[in-house]
RODO-2510 file (C-alpha; in nm, 4 decimals, decimal comma):
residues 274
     n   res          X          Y          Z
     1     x    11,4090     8,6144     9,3640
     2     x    11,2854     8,9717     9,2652
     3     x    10,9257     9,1191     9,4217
     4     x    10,6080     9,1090     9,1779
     5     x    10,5930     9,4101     8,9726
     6     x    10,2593     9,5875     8,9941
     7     x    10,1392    10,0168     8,9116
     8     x     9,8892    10,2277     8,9504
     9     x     9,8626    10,4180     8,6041
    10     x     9,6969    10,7736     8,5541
    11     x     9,7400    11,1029     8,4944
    12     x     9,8069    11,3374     8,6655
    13     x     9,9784    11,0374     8,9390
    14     x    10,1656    11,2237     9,1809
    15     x     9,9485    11,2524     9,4342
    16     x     9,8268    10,8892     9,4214
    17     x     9,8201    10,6991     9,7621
    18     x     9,8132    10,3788     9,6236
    19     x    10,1604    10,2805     9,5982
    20     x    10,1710    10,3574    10,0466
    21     x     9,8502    10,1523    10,0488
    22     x     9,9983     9,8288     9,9070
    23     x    10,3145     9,8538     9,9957
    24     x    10,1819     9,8722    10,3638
    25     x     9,9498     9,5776    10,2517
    26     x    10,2748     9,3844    10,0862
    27     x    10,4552     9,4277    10,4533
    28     x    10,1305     9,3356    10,6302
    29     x    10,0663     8,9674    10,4624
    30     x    10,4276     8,9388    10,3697
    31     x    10,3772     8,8976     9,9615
    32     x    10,6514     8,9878     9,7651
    33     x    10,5123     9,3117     9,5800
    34     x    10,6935     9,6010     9,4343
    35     x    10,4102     9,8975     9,3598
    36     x    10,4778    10,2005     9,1699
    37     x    10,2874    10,4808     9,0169
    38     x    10,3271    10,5093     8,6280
    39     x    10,2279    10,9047     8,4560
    40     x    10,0776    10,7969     8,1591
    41     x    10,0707    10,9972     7,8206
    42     x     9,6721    11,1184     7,7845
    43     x     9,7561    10,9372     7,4183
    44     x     9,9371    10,6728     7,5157
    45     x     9,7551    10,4734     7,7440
    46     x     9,7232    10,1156     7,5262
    47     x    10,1014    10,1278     7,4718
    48     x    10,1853    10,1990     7,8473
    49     x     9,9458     9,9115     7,9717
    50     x    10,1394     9,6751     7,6960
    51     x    10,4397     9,7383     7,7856
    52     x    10,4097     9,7185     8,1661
    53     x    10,2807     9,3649     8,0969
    54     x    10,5844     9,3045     7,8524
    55     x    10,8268     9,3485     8,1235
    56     x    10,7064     9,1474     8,3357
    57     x    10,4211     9,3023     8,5083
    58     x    10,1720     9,1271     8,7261
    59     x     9,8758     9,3451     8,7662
    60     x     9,7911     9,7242     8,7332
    61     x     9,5186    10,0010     8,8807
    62     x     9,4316    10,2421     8,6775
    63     x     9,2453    10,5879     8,7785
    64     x     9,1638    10,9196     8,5940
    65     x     9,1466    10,9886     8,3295
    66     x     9,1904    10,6200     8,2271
    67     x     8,9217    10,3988     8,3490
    68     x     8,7225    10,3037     8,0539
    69     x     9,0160    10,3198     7,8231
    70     x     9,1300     9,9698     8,0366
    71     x     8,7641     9,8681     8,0275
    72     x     8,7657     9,9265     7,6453
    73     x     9,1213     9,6825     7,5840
    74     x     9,0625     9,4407     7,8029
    75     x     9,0158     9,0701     7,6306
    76     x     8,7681     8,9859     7,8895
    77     x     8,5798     9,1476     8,1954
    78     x     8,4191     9,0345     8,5554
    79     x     8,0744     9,1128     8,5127
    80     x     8,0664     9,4098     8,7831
    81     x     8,3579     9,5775     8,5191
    82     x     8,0995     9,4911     8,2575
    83     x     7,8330     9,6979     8,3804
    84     x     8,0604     9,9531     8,5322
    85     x     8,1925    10,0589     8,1481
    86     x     8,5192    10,1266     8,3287
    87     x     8,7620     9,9267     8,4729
    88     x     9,0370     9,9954     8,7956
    89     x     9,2133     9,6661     8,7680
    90     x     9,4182     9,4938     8,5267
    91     x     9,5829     9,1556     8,5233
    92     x     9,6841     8,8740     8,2762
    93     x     9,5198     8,5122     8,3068
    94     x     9,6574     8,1575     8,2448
    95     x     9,6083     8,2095     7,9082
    96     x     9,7619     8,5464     7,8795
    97     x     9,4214     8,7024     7,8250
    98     x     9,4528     9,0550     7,9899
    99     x     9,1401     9,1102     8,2555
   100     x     8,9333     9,3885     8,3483
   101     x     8,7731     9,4313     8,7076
   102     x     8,6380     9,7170     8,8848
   103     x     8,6324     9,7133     9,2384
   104     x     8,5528    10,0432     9,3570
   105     x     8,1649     9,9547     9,4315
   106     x     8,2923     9,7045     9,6657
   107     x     8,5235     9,9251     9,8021
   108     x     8,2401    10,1616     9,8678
   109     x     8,0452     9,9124    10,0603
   110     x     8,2923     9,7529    10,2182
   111     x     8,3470    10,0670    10,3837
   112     x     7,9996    10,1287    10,4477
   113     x     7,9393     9,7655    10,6025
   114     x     8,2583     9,6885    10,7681
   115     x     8,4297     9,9985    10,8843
   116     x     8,1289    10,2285    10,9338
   117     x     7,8770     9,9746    11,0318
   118     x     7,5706    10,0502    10,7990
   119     x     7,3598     9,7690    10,6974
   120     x     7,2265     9,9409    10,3762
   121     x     6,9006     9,6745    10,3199
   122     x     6,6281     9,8765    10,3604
   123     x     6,7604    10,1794    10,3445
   124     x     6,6480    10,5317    10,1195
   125     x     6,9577    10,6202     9,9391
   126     x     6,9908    10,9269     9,7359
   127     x     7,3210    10,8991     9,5003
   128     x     7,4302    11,2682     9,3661
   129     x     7,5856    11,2285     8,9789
   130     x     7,5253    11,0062     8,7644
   131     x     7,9480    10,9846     8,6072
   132     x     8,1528    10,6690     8,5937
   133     x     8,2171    10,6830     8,9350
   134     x     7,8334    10,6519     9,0407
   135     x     7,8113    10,4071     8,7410
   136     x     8,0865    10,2075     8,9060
   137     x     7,9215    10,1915     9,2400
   138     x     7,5442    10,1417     9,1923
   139     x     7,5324     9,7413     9,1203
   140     x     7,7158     9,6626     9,4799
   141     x     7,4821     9,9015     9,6086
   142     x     7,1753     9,7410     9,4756
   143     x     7,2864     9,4007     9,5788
   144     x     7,2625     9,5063     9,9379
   145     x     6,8970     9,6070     9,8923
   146     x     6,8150     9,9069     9,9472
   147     x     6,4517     9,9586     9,9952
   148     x     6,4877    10,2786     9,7532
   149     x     6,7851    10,4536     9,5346
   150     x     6,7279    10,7650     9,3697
   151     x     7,0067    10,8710     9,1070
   152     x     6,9775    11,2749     9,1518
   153     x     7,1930    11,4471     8,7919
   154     x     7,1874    11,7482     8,6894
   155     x     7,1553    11,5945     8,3373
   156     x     6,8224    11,4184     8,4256
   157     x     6,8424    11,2028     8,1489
   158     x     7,1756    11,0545     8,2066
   159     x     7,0102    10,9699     8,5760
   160     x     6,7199    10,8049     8,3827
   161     x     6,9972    10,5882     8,1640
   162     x     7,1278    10,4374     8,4687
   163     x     6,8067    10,3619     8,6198
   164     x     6,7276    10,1582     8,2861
   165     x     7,1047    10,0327     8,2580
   166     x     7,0722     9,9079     8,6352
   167     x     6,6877     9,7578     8,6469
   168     x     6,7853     9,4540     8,5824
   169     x     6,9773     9,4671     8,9099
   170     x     6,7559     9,6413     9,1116
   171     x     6,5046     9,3406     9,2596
   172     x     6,2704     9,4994     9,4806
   173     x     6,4485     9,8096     9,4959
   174     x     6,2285    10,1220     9,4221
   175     x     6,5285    10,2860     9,1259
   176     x     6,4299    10,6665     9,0592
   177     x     6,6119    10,9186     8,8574
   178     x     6,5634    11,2993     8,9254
   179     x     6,7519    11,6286     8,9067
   180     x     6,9481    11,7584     9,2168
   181     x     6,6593    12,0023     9,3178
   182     x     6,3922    11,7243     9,3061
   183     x     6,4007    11,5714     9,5919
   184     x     6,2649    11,7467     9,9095
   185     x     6,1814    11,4217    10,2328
   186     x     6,5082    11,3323    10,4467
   187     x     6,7180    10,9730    10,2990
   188     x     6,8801    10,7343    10,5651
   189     x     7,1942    10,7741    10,3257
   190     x     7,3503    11,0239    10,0806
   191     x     7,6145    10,9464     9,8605
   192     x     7,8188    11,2116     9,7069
   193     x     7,9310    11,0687     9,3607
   194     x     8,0204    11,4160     9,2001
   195     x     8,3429    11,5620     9,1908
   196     x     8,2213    11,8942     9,3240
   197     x     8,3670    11,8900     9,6420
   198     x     8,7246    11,9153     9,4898
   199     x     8,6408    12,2779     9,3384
   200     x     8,4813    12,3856     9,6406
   201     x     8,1490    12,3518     9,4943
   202     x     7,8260    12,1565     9,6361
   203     x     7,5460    12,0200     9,4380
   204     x     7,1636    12,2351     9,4418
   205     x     7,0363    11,9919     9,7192
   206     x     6,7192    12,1201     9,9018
   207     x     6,8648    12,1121    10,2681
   208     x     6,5247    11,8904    10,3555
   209     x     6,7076    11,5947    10,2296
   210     x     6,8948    11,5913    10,5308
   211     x     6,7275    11,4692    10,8644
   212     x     6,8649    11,4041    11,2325
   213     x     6,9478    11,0355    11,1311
   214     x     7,0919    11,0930    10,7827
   215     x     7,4588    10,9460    10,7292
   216     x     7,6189    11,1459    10,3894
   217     x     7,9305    10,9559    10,2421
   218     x     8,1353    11,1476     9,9878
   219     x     8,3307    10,9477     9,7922
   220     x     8,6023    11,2319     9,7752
   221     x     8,8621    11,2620    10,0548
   222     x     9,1005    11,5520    10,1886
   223     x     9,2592    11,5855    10,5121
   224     x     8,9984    11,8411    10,6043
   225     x     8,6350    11,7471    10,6121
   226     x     8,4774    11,7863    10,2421
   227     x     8,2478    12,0900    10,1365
   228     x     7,9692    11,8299    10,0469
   229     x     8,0108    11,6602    10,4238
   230     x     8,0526    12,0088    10,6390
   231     x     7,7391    12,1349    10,4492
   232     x     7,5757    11,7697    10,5265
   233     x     7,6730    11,8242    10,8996
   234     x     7,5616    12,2281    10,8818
   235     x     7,2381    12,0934    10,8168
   236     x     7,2348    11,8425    11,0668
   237     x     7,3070    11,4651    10,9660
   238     x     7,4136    11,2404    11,2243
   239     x     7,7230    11,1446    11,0492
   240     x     7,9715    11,2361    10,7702
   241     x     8,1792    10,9947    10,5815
   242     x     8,4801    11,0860    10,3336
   243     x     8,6053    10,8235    10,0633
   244     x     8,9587    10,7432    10,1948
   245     x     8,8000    10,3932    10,3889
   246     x     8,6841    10,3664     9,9920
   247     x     9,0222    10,3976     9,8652
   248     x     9,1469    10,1393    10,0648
   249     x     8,9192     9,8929    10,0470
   250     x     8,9142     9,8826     9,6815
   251     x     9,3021     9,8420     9,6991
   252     x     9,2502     9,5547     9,9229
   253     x     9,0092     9,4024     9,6671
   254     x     9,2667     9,4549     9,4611
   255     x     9,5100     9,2858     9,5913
   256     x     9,2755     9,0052     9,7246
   257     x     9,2039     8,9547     9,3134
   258     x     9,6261     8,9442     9,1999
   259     x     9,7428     8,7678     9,5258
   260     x     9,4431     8,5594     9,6693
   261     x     9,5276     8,7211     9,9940
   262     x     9,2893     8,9651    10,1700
   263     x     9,5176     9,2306    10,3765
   264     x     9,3598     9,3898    10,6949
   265     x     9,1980     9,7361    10,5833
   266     x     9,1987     9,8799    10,9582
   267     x     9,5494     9,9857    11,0522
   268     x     9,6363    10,0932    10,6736
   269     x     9,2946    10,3585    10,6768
   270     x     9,4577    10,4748    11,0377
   271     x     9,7906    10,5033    10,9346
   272     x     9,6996    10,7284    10,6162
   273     x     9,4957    10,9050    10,8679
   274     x     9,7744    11,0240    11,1138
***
């Protein structure tokens, strides 16, 4: 009997770590999964998706630049996809319906909660971008309840259309939108949502934002720490977070969503690691 077939689709792919990641999960919790990494045409998208399910295909991720192309074909979406407007996770149904998730919000806290040990109720967040990535993060957030979340953009008003997109989710959480200079008092927690870090390049923060107790979490990753988290650390936060605990833990939701299986997140985020 031949493995499952299941992809990660982008492009550019090369340098995607998700095919290690599952395999390591496959060999972990013994499923029968055979993961590859599909380069996608920028045009051709729909018709690579549609034929990877023709063959045979079980389930797919799907990163830049493609995300709310899947969100846009699916037939039907989990709610946290539905508010996301982009989607990381494809799989047929029963019924042959093809299914849009996103689970890189849970990723995020899972990693938060779980690996790093942050209970984030209560906490004063300050998220940096306001992108589909932020977009794709901020209801699992909210459901943890924060006791404040500022959206800092340097487009204020895209900010301000998440905070409205998102009230309905926030409960008692104090939702604020701003622009990156605004805010000025120290926050328990700073996400880094931007992609800045990958050009070198760091958001206009006013280094106030930073106390002795802050934790920063950028939702990048490189094997060297991230310009966002050494100028975080510079300034003196207590700790600095990159996104690679992120990475895997929205592959493991992943696969907990196409195999009903939940791999161990642990020794795969150490292995990657070394």
């Amino acid at each position: 009997m031949s493995d499952d077939l299941y992809a990660v689709v982008g492009n550019p792919i090369s340098h995607s770590k998700s095919p290690k990641i599952h395999s390591l999960f496959a060999s972990q919790t013994g499923e029968a999964v055979d993961y590859t990494a599909i380069q996608a045409p920028e045009d051709g998208f729909r018709e690579t998706v549609s034929e990877f399910f023709a063959r045979g295909g079980k389930g797919l991720n799907v990163t830049v630049p493609f995300k709310e192309q899947a969100w846009a074909m699916a037939d039907r979406r989990a709610a946290r996809a539905e508010k996301a407007g982009a989607a990381n996770t494809l799989y047929r149904d029963s019924d042959g319906q093809l299914v849009a998730d996103n689970t890189d919000g849970q990723g995020l806290v899972s990693d938060l909660t779980a690996n790093h040990g942050l209970d984030l109720a209560g906490l004063n967040i300050l998220v940096l971008g306001a992108g589909g990535a932020v977009r794709g993060v901020l209801g699992p957030i909210l459901s943890r309840r924060p006791a404040r979340l500022v959206i800092a953009n340097r487009t204020v008003a895209k900010a301000d259309a998440l905070v409205a997109l998102f009230a309905d989710e926030a409960g008692d959480t104090e939702l604020a939108a701003c622009g990156f200079e605004q805010p000025t008092q120290p926050f328990d927690l700073i996400i880094n949502g931007t992609s800045a870090s990958l050009k070198g390049d760091l958001p206009p923060l006013a280094p106030s934002v930073i106390g002795s107790d802050t934790v920063v979490y950028d939702m990048m990753y490189s094997a060297t720490t991230t310009t966002f988290n050494q100028w975080a650390l510079d300034q003196g936060a207590s700790r600095a977070i990159d996104g690679l605990g992120m990475l895997v833990e929205q592959a493991a939701e992943s696969f907990r969503i196409w195999r009903g299986v939940s791999p161990q997140t642990d020794a795969v985020i150490k292995t990657l690691r070394e």
